[in-house]
C-alpha positions in Angstrom: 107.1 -49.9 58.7 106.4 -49.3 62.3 105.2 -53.0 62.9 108.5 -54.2 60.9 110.4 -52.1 63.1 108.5 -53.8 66.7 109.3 -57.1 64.9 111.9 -57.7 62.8 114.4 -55.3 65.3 117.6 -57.5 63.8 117.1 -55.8 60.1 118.0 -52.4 61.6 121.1 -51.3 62.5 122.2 -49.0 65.2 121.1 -45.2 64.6 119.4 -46.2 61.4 115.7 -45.7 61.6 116.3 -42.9 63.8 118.0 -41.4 60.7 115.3 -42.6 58.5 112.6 -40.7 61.3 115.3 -37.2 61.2 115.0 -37.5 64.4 119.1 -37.8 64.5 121.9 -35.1 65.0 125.0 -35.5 63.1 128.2 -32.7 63.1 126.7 -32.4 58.9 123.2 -30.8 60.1 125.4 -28.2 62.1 127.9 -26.8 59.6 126.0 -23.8 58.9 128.7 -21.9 57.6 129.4 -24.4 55.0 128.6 -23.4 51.6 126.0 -25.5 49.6 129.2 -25.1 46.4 131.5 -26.1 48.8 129.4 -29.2 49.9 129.0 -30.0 46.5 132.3 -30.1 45.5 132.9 -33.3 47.9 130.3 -35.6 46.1 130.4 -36.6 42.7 129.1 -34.4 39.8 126.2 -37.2 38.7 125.1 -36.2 42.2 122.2 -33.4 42.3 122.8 -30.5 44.4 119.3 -30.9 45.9 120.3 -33.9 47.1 123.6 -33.3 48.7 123.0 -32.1 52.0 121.0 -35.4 52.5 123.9 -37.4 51.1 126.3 -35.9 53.1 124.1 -37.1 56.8 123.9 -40.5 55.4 127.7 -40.1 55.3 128.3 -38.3 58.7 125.5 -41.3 60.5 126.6 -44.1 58.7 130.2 -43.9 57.1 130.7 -47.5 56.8 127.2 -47.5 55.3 128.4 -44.7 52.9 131.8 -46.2 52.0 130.1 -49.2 50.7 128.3 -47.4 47.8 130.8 -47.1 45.3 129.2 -43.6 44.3 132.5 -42.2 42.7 131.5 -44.9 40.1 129.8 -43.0 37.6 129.2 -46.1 34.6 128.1 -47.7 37.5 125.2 -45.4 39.0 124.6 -44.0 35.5 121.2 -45.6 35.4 119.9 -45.6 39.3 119.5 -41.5 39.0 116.9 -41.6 35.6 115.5 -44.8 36.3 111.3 -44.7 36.4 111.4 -47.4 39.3 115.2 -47.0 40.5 114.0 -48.9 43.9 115.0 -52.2 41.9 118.1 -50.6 40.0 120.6 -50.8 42.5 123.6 -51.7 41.2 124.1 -55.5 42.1 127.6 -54.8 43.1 126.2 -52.4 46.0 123.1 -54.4 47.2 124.6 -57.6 47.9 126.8 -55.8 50.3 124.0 -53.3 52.2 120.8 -54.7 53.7 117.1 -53.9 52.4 116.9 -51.1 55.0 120.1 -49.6 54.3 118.6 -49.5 50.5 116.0 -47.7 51.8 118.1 -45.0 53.6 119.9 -45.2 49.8 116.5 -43.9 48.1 116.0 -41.2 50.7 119.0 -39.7 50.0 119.2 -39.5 46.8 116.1 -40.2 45.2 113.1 -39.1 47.4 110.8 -38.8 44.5 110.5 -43.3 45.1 111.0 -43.5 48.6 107.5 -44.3 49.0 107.9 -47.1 46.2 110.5 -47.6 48.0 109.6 -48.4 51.2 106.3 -50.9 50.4 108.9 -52.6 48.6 110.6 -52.9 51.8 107.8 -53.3 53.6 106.2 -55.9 51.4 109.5 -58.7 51.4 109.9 -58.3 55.2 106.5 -58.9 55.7 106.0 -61.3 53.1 102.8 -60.0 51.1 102.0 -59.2 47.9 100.6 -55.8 48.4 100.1 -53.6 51.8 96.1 -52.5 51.3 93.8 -54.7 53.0 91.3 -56.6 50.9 87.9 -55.3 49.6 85.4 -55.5 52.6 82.5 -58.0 51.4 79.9 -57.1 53.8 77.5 -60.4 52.6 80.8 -62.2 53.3 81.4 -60.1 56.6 77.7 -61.3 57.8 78.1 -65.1 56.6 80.9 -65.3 58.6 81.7 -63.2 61.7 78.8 -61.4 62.8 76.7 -62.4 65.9 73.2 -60.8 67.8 74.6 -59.7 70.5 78.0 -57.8 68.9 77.4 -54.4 67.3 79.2 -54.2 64.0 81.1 -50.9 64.0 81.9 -49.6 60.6 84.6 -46.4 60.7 83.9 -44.6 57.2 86.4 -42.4 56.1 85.3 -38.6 53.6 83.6 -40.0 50.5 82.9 -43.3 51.8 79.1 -44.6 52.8 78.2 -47.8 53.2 74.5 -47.4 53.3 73.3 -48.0 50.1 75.4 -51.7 49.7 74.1 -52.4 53.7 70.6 -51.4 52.8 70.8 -53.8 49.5 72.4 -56.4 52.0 69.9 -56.6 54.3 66.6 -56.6 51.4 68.6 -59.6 50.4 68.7 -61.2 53.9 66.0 -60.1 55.9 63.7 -57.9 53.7 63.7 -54.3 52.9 60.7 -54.2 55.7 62.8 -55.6 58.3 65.7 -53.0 58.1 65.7 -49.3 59.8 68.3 -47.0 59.5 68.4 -44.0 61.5 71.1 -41.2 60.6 72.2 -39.6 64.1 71.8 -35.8 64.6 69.9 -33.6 67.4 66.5 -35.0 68.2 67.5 -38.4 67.3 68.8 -40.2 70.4 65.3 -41.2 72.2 64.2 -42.4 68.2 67.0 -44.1 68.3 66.8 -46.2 71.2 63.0 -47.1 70.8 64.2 -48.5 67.2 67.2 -50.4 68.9 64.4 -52.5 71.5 61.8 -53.2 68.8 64.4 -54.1 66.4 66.2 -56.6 68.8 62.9 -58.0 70.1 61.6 -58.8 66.8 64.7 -60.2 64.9 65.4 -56.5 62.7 68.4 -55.1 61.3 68.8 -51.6 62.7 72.2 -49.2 61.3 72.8 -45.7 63.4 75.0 -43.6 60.6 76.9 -40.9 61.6 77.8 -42.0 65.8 80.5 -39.1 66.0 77.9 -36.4 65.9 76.9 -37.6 69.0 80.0 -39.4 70.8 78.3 -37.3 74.5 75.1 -40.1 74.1 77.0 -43.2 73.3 77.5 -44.4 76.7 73.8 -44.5 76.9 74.0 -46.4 74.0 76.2 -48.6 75.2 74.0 -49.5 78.5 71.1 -49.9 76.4 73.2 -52.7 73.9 74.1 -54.5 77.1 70.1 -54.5 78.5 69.4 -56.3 75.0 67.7 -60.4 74.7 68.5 -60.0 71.1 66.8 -62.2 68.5 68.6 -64.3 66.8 68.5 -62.5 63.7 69.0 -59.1 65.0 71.9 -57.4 63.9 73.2 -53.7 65.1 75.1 -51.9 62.6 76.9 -48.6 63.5 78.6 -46.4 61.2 81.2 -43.4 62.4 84.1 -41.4 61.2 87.2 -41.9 63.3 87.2 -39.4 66.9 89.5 -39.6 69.2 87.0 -39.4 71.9 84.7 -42.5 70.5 84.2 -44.5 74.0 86.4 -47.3 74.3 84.1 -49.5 75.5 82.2 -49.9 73.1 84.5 -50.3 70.8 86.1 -52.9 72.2 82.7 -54.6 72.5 82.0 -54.1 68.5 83.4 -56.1 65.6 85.1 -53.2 63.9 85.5 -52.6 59.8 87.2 -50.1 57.8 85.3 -49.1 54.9 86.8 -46.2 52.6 87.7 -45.7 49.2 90.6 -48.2 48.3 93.8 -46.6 47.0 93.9 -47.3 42.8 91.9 -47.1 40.2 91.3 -50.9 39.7 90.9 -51.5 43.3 88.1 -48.8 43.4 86.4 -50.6 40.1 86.0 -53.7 42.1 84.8 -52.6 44.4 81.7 -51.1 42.4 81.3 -54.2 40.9 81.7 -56.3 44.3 78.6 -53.9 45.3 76.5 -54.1 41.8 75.5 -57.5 41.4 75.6 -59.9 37.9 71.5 -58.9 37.8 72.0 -55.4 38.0 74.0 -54.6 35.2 72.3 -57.7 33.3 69.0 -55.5 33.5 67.1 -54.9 30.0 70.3 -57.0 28.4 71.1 -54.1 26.8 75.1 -53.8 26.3 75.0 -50.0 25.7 73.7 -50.0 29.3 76.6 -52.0 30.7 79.3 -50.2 28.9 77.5 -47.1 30.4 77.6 -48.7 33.8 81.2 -48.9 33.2 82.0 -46.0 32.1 80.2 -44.3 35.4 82.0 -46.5 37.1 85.5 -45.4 35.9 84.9 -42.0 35.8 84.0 -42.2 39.4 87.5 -44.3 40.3 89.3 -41.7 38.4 87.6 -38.7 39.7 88.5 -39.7 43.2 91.9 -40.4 42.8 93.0 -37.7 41.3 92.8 -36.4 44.9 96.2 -37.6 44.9 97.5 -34.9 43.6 96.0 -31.9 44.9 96.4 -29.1 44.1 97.2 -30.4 40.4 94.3 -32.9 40.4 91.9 -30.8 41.6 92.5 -27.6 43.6 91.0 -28.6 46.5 89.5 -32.3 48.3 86.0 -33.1 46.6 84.1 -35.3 48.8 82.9 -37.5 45.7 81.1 -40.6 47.6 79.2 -43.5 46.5 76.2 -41.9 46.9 77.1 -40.2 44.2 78.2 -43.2 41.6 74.4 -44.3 43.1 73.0 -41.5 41.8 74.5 -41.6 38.3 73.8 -45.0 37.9 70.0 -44.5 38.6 69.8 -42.0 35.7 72.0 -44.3 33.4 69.2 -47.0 33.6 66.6 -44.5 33.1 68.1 -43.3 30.5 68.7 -46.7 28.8 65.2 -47.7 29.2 63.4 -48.0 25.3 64.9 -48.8 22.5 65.8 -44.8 21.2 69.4 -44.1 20.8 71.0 -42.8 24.6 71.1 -39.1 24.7 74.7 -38.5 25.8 74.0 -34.6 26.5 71.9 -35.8 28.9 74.0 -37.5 30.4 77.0 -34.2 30.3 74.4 -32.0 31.9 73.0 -33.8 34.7 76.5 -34.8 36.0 78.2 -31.8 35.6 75.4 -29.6 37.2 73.7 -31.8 39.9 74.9 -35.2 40.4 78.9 -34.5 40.8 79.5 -30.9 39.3 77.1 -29.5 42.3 80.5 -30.5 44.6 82.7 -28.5 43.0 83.5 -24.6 43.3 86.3 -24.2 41.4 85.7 -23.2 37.7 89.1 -24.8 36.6 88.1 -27.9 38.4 84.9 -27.8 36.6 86.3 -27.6 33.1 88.3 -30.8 34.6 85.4 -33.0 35.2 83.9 -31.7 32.2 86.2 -32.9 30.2 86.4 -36.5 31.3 82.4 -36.6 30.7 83.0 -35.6 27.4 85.6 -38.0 27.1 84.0 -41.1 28.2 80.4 -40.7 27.5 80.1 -40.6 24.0 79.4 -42.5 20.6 82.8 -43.5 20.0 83.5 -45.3 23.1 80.0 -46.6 23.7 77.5 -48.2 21.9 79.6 -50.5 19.2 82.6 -52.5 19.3 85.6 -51.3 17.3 85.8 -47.6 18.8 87.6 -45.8 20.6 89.0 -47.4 24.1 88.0 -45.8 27.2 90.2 -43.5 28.4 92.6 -45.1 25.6 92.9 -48.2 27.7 90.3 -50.6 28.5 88.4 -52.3 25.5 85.0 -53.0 26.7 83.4 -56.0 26.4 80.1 -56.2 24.3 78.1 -57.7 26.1 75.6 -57.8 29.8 78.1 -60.3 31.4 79.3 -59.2 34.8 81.9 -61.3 34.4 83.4 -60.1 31.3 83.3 -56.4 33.1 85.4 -57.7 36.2 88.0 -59.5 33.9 88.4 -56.1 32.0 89.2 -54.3 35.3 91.8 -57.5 36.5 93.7 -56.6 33.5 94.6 -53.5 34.8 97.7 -52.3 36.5 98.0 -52.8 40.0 99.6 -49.2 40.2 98.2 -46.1 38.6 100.4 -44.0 36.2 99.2 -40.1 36.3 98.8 -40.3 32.3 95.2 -42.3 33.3 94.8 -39.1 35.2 95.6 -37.2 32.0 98.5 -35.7 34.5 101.6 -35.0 33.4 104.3 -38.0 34.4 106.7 -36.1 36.7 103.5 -35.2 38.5 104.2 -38.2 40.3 107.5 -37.1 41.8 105.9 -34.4 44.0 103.0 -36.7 45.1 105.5 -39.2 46.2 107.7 -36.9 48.0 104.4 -35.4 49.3 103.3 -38.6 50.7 106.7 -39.8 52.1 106.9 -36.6 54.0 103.5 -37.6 55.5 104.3 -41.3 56.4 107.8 -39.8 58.6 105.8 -37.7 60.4 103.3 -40.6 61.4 106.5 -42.8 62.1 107.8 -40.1 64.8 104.5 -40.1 66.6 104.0 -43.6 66.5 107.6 -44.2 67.9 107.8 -41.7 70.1 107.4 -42.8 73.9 104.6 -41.7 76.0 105.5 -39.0 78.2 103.6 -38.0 81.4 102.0 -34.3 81.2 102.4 -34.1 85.1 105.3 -36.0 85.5 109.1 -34.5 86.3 111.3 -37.2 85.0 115.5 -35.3 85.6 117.1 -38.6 84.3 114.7 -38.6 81.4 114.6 -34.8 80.8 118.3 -34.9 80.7 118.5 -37.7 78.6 116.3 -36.9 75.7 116.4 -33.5 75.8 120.5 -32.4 75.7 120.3 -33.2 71.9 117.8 -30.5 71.3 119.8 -28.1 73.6 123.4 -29.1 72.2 122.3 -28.3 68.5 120.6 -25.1 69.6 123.6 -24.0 71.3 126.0 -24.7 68.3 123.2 -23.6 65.3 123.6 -20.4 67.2 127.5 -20.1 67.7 129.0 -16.9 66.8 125.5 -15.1 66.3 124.8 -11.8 68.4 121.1 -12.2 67.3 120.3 -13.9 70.6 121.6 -11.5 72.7 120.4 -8.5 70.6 118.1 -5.6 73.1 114.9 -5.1 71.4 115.9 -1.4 70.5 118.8 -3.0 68.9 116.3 -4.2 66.4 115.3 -2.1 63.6 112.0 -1.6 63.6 110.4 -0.4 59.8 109.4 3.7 59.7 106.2 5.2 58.2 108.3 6.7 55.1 110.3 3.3 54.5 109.6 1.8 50.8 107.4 -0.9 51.2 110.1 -3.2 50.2 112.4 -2.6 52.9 109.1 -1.9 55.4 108.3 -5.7 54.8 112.1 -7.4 55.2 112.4 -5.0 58.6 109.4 -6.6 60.0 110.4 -10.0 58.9 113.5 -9.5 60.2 112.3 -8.1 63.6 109.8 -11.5 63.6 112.1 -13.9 63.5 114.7 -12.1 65.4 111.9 -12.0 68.2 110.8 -15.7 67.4 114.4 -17.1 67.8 114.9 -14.9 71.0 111.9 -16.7 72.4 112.8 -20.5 71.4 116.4 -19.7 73.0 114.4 -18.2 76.4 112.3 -21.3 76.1 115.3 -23.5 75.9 117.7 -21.6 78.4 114.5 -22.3 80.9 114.2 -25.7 80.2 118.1 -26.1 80.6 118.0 -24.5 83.8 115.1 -26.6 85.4 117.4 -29.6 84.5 119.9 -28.2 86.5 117.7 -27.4 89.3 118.5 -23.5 89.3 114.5 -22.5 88.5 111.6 -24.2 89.5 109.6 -25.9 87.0 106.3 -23.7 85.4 103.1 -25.2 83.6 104.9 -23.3 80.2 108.2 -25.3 80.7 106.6 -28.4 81.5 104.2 -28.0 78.1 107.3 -27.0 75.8 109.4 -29.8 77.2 106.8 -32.7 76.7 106.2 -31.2 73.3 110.0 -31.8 73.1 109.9 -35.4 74.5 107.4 -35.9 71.7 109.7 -35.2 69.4 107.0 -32.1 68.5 107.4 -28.6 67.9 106.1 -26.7 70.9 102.6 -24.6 70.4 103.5 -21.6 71.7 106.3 -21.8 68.9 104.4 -22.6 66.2 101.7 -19.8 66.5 104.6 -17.6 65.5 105.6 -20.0 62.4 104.3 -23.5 61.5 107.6 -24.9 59.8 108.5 -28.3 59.4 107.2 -30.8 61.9 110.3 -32.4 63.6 112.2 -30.2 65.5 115.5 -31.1 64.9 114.7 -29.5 61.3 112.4 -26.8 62.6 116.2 -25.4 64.6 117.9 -25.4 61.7 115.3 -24.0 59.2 114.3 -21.2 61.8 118.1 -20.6 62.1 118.9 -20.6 58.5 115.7 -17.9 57.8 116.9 -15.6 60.5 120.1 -15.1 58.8 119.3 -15.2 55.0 116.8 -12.5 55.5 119.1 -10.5 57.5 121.0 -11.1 54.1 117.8 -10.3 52.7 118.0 -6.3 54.5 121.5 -5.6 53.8 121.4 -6.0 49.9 117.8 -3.8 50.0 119.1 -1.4 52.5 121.9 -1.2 49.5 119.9 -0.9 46.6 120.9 -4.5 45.0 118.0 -6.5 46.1 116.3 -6.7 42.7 120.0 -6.6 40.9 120.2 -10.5 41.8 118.2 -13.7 41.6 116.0 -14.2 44.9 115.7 -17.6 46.7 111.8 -17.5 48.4 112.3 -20.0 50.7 114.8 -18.1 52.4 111.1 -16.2 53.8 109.1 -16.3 56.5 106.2 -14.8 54.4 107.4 -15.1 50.6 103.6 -14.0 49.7 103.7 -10.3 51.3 106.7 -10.3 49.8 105.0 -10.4 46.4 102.6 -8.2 47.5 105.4 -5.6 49.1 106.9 -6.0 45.5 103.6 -4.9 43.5 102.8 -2.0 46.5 107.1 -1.3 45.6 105.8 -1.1 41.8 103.0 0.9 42.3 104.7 3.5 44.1 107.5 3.8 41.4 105.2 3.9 38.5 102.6 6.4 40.8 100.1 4.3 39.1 97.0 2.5 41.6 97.7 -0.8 43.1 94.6 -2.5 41.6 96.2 -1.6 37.9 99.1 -3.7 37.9 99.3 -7.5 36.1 101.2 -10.3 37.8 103.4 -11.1 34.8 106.1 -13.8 34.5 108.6 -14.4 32.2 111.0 -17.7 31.8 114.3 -17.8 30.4 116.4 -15.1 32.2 114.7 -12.6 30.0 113.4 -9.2 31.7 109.7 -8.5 31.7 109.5 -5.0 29.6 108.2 -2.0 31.2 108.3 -3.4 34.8 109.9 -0.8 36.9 110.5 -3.6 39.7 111.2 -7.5 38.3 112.9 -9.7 40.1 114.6 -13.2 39.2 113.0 -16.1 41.3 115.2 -19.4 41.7 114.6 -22.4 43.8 111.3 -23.1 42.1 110.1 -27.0 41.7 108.2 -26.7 39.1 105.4 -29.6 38.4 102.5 -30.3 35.7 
């Protein structure tokens, strides 16, 4: 998106991609006193309310966007708001008049679920491919074709990536298994190292130094020993890193540079594997038990890693699963297969679920995950015969050793992954897309931002790109008194307070505190534009922060919140008064008497905990007794002395 924007500038209109970024402020965002039923009301009733507020700024940016929509046509949007893949559902009528973008900024407002669909569409047209993810790095190809003695060849692996095992079979292929040295970096290693690098390049070796960013301090010397090198001419220096921000420039400007990682999809990530395990390989004994094994390691591994997707409903946390991994199952497969005794599957269950992938995971809900794939796909009635089960109720695998017949069984795969592969619910994908598109924005603002001198005092500038922040500010806080409040006018919690109102007090106080400091910060800034302070090392830092369209440190420490500033104002804003909302209704005794909204909190899990310490107290029973018990349905839980309604949940899986 970012290079379509630097060179296609003509598709976007005025004010649109800074809409797209939220990095815009319209007179919507500042109606605070407006009523989410009120706002409602003005949009149609297919509409949903989540979506409103987001509907109404496309409105207040772009009316004349906005009036060509047609949206009070309900037969005519009735399918757009349920369709799987609504991205290509908009109404002909509508999309003939707006332009691709503009159906972009359509998606984001009211269907945010697709906008990353959405937006490779987008992407995709304009720039005139078929897909966005670059093509499978061949590294016999890579060698063939662009590598030379004298140019390192950088490799920047990302987590469960390693390219060791396919460069170490690369290189017994080209120059002998003798002839290649690998040396993984660490302490101790450097002067190794370097003697390796001169006996390599003197006698025509291939030499690969894994892992440089655990020593980015001794690269330069690497660097000046590279340049020192009379290289033979079949030497060849391969260097393998994760991305750091400090790796040297000079060298890598002076390296051929490839991205190795785990490509996004499941049939993607099979080709790979079978790009790497050559037509010999899975040929071996010409057993077609053995291949259909092969294949089944091999899809378990694609699925097992992308179901990192959709953490924490895939798995509860990120499992570096690599392929040394899918190396090391693959070893015992062909052991296994050796003979002409039936495979022993349990085997098979055990070794992978307690040493080879199992030993990764921590998490005994995780583990009953990846147990349940093994016993899924390793078994009778998907291996071993042809008229079985289908793996994974999908692929029917070929019966024979042919490498061939394997790859065409992958090509016949979808190009996009539904979560059912995943044995994930289908409306899990919703919350991974919105999850994503959040993450893509946030690159988009840093990317676009401009670069902005730490040192530097720029008044035009400062004035410039700064009054937006300061003019929403000053009218989020119009008719509030919380700004101007003396600390003593803040009540503070007491010892004998119920733990309930003990917990909203200090919320309270802690944001009242937080948004006292953000409007010092600002009033300072404000006041070095003018010229009636002098300008401090803290000003300076929260201003560039500012210019960077990022929220300030020394704010953040207090509360993360969302990333962009423009919506950090308004949530910090919105917080400060809804729990002050929060301490009348508890101060009242009609906290628990109506549904509570925990977003509206600073700390929603201490108020949880408040509410069990609350329960405790009441039923003068110990803390550690009490069960977390939930309830759907409007229905009371029995015999709880304190429940409470939750609403505003988004509820997934």
């Amino acid at each position: 998106l970012h290079l379509v924007n630097g060179m296609h500038p003509e598709l976007f209109q005025e004010k649109e991609f800074e809409l797209f970024t939220g990095q815009i402020v319209t007179d919507t965002m500042l109606r605070r006193q407006e009523s989410q039923q009120a706002l409602m009301e003005q949009y149609p009733s297919w509409v949903p309310g989540e979506q409103v507020p987001g509907l109404a700024l496309l409105e207040s940016a772009l009316p004349g966007v906005y009036s060509l929509l047609q949206l009070q046509d309900n037969q005519l949007w009735s399918n757009f708001m349920t369709a799987k893949e609504c991205e290509k559902e908009i109404p002909r009528s509508v999309s003939s008049q707006i332009s691709p973008f503009q159906q972009v900024l359509l998606i984001q407002a009211l269907r945010p679920d697709r906008l990353v669909s959405s937006m490779q569409l987008f992407a995709q047209r304009v720039l005139g491919v078929r897909e966005l993810s670059p093509p499978l790095v061949n590294l016999k190809r890579l060698y063939q074709e662009q590598t030379r003695p004298e140019e390192p060849i950088l490799v920047l692996i990302s987590a469960g990536s390693d390219v060791s095992q396919e460069l170490e079979e690369l290189a017994g292929s080209v120059v002998g298994a003798r002839n290649y040295v690998q040396v993984a970096m660490g302490q101790g290693q450097a002067e190794h190292a370097v003697r390796q690098l001169k006996e390599c390049a003197l006698k025509g070796m291939w030499l690969c130094l894994k892992n440089l960013h655990l020593v980015i301090a001794w690269v330069p010397v690497l660097e000046k020993e590279i340049n020192s090198l009379k290289p033979h001419k079949n030497f060849r220096l391969w260097l393998t890193a994760e991305p750091h921000l400090k790796f040297p420039l000079v060298l890598l400007e002076s390296s051929l540079k490839v991205t190795y990682e785990s490509p996004p999809g499941v049939k993607k990530n099979l080709l790979r594997t079978y790009e790497a395990w050559t037509p010999e390989f899975i040929e071996k004994g010409h057993q077609p038990v053995r291949a259909q094994a092969l294949f089944a390691l091999a899809w378990f591994h694609a699925i097992i890693q992308e179901r990192r997707n959709y953490i924490p409903s895939g798995w509860t946390k990120f499992y570096e699963f690599s392929t040394a991994d899918l190396r090391s199952g693959a070893d015992i497969i062909d052991r296994l297969c050796r003979g002409t005794g039936s495979i022993q599957w349990d085997f098979i269950h055990g070794l992978f679920e307690n040493a080879v992938f199992g030993g990764r995971i921590d998490n005994n809900y995780d583990l009953e995950v990846l147990r349940s794939y093994l016993y899924q796909y390793f078994e009778r009635d998907v291996l071993g015969g042809k008229g079985r089960r289908k793996l994974a109720g999908l692929v029917e695998l070929p019966m024979s050793v042919n490498h061939k017949d394997y790859v065409k069984a992958i090509s016949s795969l979808p190009e996009t992954d539904s979560p059912l592969i995943f044995n994930l619910p289908q409306n899990i994908d919703r919350s991974q897309q919105e999850s994503v598109a959040k993450g893509v924005l946030a690159q988009l603002v840093v990317v676009t931002r401009p670069e902005v001198e730490d040192e530097q005092f720029d008044k035009n500038r400062w004035t410039k790109d700064l009054s937006p922040f300061l003019h929403l500010w000053k009218r989020l806080n119009q008719g509030s008194d919380l700004v101007k409040l003396a600390p003593e006018q803040i009540p503070a919690p007491k010892e004998d307070d119920p733990p309930l109102l003990a917990f909203l007090l200090q919320e309270r106080q802690s944001a009242i505190l937080l948004l006292q400091k953000v409007h010092g910060d600002l009033s300072k800034i404000s006041r070095v534009i003018r010229g009636s302070i002098l300008l401090t090392t803290d000003v300076r830092a929260n201003a560039n922060s500012l210019l960077k369209h990022e929220v300030p440190a020394a704010w953040t420490k207090k509360w993360e919140g969302p990333m962009a500033p423009i919506r950090w104002f308004r949530s910090l804003v919105a917080k400060c008064v809804a729990v002050g909302g929060w301490v009348e209704r508890c101060q009242a005794g009609s906290l628990l008497s109506s549904p509570a909204d925990l977003s509206e909190l600073f700390n929603p899990a201490v108020f949880l905990n408040a509410l069990r310490q609350e329960t405790a107290r009441r039923l003068n029973q110990p803390i550690n007794s009490l069960v977390f018990v939930s309830q759907w349905g409007g229905s009371t839980v029995r015999k709880a002395s304190c429940p409470v309604v939750i609403e505003g949940l988004m509820i997934e899986g």
